[in-house]
C-alpha positions as CSV (number, residue, x, y, z in Angstrom):
1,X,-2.2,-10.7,-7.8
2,X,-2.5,-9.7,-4.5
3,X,-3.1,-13.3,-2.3
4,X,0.6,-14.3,-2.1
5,X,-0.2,-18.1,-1.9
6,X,-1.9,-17.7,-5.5
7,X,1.6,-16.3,-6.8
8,X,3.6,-18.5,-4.9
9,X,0.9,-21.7,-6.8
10,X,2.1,-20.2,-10.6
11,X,6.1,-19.8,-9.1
12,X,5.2,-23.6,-8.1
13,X,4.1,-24.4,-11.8
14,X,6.7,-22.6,-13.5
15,X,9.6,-23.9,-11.5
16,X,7.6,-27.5,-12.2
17,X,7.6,-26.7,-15.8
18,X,11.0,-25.4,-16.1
19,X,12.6,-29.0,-14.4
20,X,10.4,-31.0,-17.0
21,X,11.9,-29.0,-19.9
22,X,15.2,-29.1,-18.4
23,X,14.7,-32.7,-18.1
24,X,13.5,-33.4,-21.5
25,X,16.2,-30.7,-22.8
26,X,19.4,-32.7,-21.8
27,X,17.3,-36.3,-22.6
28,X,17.1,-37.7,-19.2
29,X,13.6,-38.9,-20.7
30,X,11.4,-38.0,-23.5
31,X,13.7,-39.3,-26.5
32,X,12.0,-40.9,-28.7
33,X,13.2,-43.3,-30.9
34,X,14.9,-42.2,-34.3
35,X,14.4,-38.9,-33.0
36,X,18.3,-37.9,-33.8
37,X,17.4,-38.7,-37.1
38,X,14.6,-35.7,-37.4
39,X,16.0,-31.8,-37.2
40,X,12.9,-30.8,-35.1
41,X,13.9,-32.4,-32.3
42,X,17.3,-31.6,-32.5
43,X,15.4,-27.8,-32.2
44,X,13.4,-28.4,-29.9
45,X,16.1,-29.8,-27.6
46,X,18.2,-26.8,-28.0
47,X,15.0,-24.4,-26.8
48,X,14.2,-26.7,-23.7
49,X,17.8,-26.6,-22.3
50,X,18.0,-22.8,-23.0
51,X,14.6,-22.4,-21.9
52,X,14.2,-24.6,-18.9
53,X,16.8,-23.2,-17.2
54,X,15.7,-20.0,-17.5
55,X,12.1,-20.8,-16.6
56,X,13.6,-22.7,-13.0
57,X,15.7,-19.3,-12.1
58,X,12.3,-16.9,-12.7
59,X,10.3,-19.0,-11.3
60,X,12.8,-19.3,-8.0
61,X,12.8,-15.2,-8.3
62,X,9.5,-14.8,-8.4
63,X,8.6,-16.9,-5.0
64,X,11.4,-15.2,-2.9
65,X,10.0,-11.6,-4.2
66,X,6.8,-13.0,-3.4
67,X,7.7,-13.9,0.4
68,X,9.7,-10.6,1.2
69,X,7.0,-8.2,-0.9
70,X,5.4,-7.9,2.6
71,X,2.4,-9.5,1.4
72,X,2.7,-11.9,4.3
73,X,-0.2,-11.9,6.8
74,X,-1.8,-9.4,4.3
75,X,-5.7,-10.0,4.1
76,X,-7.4,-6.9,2.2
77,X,-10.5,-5.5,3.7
78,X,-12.8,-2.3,3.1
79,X,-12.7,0.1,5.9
80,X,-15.8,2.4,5.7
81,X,-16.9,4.1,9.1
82,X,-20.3,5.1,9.7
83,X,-21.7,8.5,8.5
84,X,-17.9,9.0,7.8
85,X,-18.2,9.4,3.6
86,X,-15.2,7.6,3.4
87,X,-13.5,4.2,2.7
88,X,-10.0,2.6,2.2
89,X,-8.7,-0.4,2.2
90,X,-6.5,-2.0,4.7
91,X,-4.4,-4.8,5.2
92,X,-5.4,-6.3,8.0
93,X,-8.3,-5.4,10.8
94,X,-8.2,-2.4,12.1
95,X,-7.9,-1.2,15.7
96,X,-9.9,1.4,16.4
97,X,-9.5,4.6,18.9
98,X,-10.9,8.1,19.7
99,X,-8.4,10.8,21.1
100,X,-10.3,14.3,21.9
101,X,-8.1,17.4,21.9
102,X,-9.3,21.0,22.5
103,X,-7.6,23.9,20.4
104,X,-8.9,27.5,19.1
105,X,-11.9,26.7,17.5
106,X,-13.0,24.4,20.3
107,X,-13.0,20.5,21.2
108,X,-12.3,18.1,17.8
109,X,-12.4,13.9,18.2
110,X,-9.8,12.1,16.1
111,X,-11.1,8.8,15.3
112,X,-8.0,6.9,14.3
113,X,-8.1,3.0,12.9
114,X,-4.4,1.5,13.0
115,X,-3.3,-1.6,11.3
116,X,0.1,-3.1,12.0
117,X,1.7,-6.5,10.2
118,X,4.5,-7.7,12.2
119,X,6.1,-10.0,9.9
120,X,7.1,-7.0,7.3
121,X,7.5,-4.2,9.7
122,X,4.3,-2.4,8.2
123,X,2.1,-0.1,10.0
124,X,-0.7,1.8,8.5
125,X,-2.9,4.8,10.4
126,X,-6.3,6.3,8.7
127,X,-7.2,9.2,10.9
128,X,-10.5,11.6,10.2
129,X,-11.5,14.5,12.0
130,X,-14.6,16.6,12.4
131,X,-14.1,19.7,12.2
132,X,-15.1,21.8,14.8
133,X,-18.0,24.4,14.7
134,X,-15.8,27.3,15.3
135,X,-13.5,26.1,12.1
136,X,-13.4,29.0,9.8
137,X,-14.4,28.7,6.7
138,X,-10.9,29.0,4.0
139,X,-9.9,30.0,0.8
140,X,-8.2,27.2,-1.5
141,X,-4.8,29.3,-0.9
142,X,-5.2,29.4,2.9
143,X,-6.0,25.5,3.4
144,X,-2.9,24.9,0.9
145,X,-1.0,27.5,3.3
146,X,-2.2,24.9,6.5
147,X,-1.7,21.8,5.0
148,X,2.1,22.7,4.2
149,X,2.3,23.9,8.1
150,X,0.8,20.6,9.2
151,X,3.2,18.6,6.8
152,X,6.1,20.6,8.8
153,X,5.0,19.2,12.1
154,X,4.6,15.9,11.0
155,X,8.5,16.1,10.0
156,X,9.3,17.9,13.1
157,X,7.7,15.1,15.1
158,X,9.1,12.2,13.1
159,X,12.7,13.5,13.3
160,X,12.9,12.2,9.6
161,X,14.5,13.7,6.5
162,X,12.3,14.8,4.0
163,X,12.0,13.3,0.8
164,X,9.2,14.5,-1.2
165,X,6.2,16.6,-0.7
166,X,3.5,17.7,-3.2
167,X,0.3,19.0,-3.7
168,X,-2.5,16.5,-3.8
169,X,-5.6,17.2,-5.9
170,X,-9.1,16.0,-5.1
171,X,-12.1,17.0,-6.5
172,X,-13.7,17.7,-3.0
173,X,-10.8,19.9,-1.5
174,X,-7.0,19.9,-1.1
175,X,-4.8,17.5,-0.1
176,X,-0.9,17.2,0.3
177,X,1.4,14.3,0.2
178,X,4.8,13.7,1.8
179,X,7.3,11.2,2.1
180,X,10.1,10.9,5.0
181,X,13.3,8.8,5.6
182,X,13.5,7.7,9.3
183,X,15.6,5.8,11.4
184,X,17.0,2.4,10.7
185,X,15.9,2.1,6.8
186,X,12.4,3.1,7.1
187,X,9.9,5.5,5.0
188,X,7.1,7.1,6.1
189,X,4.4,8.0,3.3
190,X,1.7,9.9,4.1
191,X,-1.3,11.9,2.6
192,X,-3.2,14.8,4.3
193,X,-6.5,15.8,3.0
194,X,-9.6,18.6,3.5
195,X,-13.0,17.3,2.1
196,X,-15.9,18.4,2.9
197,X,-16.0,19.1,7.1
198,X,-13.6,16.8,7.7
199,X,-9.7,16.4,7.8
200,X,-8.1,12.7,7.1
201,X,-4.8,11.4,6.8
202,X,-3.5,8.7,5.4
203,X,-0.4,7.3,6.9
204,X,2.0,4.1,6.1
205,X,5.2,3.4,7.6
206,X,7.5,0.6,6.3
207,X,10.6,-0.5,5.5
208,X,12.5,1.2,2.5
209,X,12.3,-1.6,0.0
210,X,8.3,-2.1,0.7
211,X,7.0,1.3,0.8
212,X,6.5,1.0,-2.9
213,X,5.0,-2.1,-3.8
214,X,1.7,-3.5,-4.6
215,X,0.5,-2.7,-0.9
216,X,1.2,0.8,-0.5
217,X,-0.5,1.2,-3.9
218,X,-3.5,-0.2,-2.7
219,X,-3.7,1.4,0.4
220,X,-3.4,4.9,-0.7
221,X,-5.3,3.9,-4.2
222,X,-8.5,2.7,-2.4
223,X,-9.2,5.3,-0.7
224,X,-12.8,6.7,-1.6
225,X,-14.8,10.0,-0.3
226,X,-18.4,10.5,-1.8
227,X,-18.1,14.2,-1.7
228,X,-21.5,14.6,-0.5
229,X,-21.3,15.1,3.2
230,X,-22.0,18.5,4.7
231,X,-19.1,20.8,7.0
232,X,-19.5,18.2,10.2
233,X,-19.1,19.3,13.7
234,X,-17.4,17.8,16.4
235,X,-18.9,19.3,19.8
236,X,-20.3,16.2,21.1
237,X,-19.2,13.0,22.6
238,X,-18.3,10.8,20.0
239,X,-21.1,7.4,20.4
């Protein structure tokens, strides 16, 4: 159920349900006449004001989950770049952005989409890069070997504590995943990935209590790659 006003409806019904039964339960209306004088009723009195009850306090649970899940201001939507073989969803629209850099094996464009959600303190990143033409070619043991190194840097630059890290299969290459505790009750969950010609990572950033719900799952989950495209190059001007 991932539109929060459709849970928050059914919380509405339930907690609408569990006052009638209450209601009925302790006979502020619904008694019917003789009806002392039948044992069903006396039954099903009992099971409304056990019941009802019970039915108010879920119902009350389920909305106040609902409205700190960090579904707030969520509205899903595919993200699928041209000529990129890829797509994720996201929880919001994306802002988009090119950064070149220039290393070894030549000049490489990160095209980076960023999504933020200021009521819940969620920020998401999908970043691919073409590989340049001068990337050598690797063995399944060497871009395991890199992806750990690039892990490491990530946690050097977050100045976070790390929490878990793991290989990541894919049937188009290797991947890696990491979690790290930051400052003031935040996690950052990311996954780094090799497919094809192209190196993506996934990143999400939120606070401790959210980085393991419904819209993490989704975000990492989604994500797609055809495994058709061909090693890409990057020494051109991105369009």
């Amino acid at each position: 159920m991932n539109d929060p006003r459709t849970a928050l409806l059914f919380s509405a019904v339930a907690l609408c349900a569990g006052v009638w039964a209450s209601l009925v339960g302790f006979e502020f209306f619904g008694k019917p006449a003789g009806a002392d004088l039948s044992p069903q009723y006396g039954q099903r009195r009992r099971l409304y004001r056990l019941g009802g009850p019970i039915v108010i306090v879920l119902a009350v649970l389920s909305a106040v989950l609902t409205l700190t899940s960090g579904s707030q201001g969520v509205k899903w939507q595919k993200y699928e770049p041209a000529d990129a073989h890829f797509s994720i969803d996201v929880p919001a629209p994306p802002v988009e952005s090119v950064v070149e850099e220039t290393g070894e094996y030549g000049p490489a464009f990160n095209y980076v989409a960023k999504v933020r959600i200021r009521r819940s303190g969620v920020t998401c990143f999908v970043r691919h890069t073409r590989l340049p033409r001068g990337f050598p070619d690797r063995t399944a043991d060497q871009t395991r070997d890199l992806l750990k190194k690039l892990v490491a840097n990530v946690l050097k630059m977050s100045n976070g504590k790390l929490l878990e890290e793991r290989a990541l299969s894919h049937p188009a290459g290797e991947g890696r995943e990491f979690r790290i505790e930051l400052e003031r009750g935040y996690v950052y969950k990311g996954q780094i990935l090799f497919l094809g010609g192209t190196h993506f990572q996934l990143d999400l950033i939120a606070p401790g209590n959210l980085i393991d719900t419904g819209l993490a799952s989704r975000f990492f989950g989604s994500f797609e790659y055809d495994g058709v495209a061909p090693k890409l190059t990057a020494d051109k001007e991105p369009e």
